[in-house]
N, C-alpha and C positions, 0 to 999 in steps of 0.2 A: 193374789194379794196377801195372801199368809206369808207366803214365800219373804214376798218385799218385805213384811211387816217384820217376820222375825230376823231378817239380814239388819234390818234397822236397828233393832233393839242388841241384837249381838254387837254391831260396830258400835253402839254409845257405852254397852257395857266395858268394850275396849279402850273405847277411847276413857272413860273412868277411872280404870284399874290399870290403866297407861305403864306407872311407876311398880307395876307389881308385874305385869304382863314382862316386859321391858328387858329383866332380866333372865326370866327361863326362857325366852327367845335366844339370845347370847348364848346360855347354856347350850340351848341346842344346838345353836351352829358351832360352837367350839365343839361338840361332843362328836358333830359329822366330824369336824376334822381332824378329829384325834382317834376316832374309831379305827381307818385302817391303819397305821402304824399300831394301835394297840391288838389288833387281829393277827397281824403280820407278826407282831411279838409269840403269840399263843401257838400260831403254827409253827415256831422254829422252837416251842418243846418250853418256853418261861411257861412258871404259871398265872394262869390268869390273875392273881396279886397282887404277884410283882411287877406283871405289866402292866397292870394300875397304875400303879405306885410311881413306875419309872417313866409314864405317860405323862402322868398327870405333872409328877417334880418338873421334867421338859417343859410343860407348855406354864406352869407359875415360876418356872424360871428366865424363859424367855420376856413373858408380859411385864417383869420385873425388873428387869435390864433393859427393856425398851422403856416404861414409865420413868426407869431413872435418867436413862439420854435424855430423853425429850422435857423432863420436868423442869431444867435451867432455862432450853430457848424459850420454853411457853411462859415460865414467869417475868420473863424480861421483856417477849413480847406484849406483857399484859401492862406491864408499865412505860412502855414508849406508845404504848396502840396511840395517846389523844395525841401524843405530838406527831406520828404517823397521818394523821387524818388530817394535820392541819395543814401541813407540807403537800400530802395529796392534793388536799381543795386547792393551794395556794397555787400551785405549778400546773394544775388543769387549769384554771381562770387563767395567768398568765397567758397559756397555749392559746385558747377561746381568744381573748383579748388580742395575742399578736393576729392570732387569724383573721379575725369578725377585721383589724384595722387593714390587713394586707386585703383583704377581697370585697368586703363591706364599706372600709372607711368609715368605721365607727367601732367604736367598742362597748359593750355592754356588760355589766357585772354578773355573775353566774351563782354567787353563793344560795340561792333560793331553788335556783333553776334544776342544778346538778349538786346531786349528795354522794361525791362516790368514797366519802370516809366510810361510808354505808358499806361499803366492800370486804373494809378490816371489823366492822362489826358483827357483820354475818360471820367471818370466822370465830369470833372469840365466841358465837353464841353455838356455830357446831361444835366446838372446843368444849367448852362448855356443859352442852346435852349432853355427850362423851361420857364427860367426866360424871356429870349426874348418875351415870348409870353405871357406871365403872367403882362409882363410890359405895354400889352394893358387891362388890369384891369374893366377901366371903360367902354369900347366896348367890353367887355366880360360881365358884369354885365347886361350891359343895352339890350342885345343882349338877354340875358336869361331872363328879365323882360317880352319883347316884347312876346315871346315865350311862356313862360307860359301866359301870356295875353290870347291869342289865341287858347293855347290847347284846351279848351275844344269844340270849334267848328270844329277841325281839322276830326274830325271821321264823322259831316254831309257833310263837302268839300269832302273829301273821297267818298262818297258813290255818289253822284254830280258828280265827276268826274270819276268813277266808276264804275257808272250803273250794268253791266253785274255780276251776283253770282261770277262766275269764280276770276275775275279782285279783286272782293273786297274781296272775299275770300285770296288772293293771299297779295292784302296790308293789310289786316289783322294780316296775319302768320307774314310779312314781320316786322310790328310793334310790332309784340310781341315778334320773336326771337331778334330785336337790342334790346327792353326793358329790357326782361330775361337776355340776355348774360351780356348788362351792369350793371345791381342789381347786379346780383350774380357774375360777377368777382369782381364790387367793392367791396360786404361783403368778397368774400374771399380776396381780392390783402388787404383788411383792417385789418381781421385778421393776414395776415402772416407778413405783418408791423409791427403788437402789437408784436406777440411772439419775433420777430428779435430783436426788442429792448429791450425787456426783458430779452431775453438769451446776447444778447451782454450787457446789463448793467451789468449783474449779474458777467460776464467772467470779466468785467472792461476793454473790448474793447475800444478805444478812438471813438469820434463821434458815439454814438449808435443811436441817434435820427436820424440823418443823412443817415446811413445804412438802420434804420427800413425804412424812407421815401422811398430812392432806390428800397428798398422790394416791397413796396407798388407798386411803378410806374414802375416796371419791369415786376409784377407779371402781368401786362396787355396785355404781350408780352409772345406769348406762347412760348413752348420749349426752347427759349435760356435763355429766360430772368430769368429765377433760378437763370442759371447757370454766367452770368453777374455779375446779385445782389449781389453774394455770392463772386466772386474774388476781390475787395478792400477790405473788410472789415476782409478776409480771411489773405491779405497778409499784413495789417497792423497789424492784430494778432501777424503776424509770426514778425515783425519788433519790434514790443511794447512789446510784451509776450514771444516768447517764440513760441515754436513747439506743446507745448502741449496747448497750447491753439487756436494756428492757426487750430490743428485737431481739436478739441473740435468743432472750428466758422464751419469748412467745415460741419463738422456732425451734428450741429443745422438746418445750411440749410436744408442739405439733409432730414432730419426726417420732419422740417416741411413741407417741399415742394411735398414731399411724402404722408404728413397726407390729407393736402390739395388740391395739387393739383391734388395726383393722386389719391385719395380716394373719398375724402368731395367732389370738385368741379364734379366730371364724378355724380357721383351720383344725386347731385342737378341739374346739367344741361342736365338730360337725355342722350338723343341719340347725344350729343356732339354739337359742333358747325359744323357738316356739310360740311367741308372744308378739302380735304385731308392734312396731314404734309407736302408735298413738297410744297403746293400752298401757308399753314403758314407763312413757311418761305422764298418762294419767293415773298409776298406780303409784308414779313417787310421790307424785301431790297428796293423793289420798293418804298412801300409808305414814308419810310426815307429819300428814295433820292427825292420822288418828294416834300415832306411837312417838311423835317429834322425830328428834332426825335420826336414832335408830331406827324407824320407822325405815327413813330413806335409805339406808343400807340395806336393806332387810327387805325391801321394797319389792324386787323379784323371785328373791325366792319364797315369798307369803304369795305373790300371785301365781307362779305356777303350780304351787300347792292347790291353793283353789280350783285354776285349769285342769290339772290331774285330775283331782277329786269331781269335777263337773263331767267330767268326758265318762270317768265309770259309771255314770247314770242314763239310761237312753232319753229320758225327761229333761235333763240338764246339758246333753249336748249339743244341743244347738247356742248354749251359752257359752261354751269353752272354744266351739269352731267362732264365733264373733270375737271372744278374748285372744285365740289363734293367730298366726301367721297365714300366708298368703296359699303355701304350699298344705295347712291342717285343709283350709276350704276345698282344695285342689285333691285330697285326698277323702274326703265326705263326700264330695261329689261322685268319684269314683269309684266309693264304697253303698249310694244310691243307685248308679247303677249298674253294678255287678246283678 
């Protein structure tokens, strides 16, 4: 009951400090990602510095040339969003209406029934979170400066604090699986961004830059998040183009998302992230509602942080085999009885 009681009181204090939390999460995942290129610098003889310095310039020069692409579609989309949504509802009801009269022989009005302007809303609002958090910039910069400052002393604190094989074997794994899982979903969440916007440029879908980005920051969210990415950009097809090209957008997704995610990525990240599908998506509900929708980004790699850290405990393992995949149980059993 302690247990329960202080998990409670940690997750309201989270969910509280939301806006303050929010940003040295960011820091740190940008700091995973910019660690090995800046290791890689040290070892070919820069000094640690300079490859600071020329780390850090890279990664605020990229986020700055990406914020300036993307700043024209997002304010334009922000002023056509209500005429978007009207055209939506307008041309779903039509559909309903030819339907309901081809098979029904009756038609019924839908405007109460079905809200899917709600669609272009949920975007502006993950747009939005985004940006809320993005708007702490310079405490997200300097947050990652500190960070990388210090990596490289992080693995003798570690073992200091560590002692025991076991333990440091254990923060070991623990560092390598958040490091792996973040490289490699951002080379894939980066490629299926590229394609998105390539098939949607070429379709002459409206906002492709904009969509590709969605791609990109969805693709961080397992299993739904395809399927999200792919609905505005899908039904703005159908509103701009035409049917045949709204199938066309759905079938882009699908093919890439299939190439990638269920091909490329199982492949390059081995035996998976670990984590069964229901606990996926019960921890993107959770971590969205306690952090908003960095939360949902962020969503997996907060939970197998926690599963790491549960499994080093012989008290707390039986919690991390239930948060677990199918094959952890398969391997607790086999380690019962040895």
């Amino acid at each position: 009951m302690v247990g329960v009681a202080a998990f409670v009181v940690v997750m309201g204090g989270l969910k509280a400090a939301a806006p303050l939390v929010v940003p040295f999460l960011l820091a740190a995942f940008l700091a995973i990602l910019c660690a090995p290129p800046m290791l890689w610098l040290e070892r070919k003889g820069l000094p640690r510095a300079l490859a600071l310095v020329g780390v850090f310039l890279g990664v605020f020069g990229i986020a700055s040339l990406i914020a300036y692409i993307v700043k024209g579609p997002a304010n334009q989309f922000g002023r056509e969003l209500s005429g978007l949504e009207v055209s939506l509802e307008e041309k779903i009801n039509v559909a309903l209406a030819s339907l309901g009269e081809k098979f029904f022989h009756e038609t019924k009005p839908t405007e109460h029934l079905i809200d899917f302007g709600q669609v272009f809303e949920w975007v502006r609002y993950l747009f939005s979170g985004l940006g809320a958090a993005l708007g702490k910039t310079f405490l997200i910069f300097l947050s990652v400066l500190f960070i990388l400052a210090e990596i490289s002393s992080f693995p003798l604190k570690f073992r200091a604090v560590f002692p025991s094989t076991r333990e440091s074997l254990a923060m070991r794994r623990f560092t390598e699986s958040i490091r792996n899982y973040i490289a490699i979903k951002t080379a894939t969440s980066l490629v299926t961004g590229i394609l998105i916007t390539v098939w949607l440029t070429l379709s002459d879908v409206q906002f492709p830059i904009l969509w590709g980005l969605l791609a990109f920051l969805l693709n961080f969210i397992p299993n739904v998040g395809s399927i999200l990415a792919a609905l505005p950009p899908t039904l703005l097809a159908w509103i701009n183009n035409g049917v045949d090209t709204m199938l066309l957008t759905a079938l882009a997704f699908f093919v890439v998302n299939m190439l990638i995610g269920g091909y490329l990525e199982p492949r390059v990240m081995g035996r998976g992230l670990g984590i069964s599908p229901l606990v996926v998506f019960v921890s993107l509900v959770f971590w969205g509602w306690i952090l908003g929708p960095i939360g949902m980004f962020l969503s997996v790699p907060l939970t197998m942080t926690i599963k790491i850290a549960l499994e080093s405990n012989n008290d707390t393992r039986w919690i991390a085999v239930l948060l677990g995949s199918e094959s952890d149980a398969r391997e607790a059993l086999e380690r019962q009885g040895a």
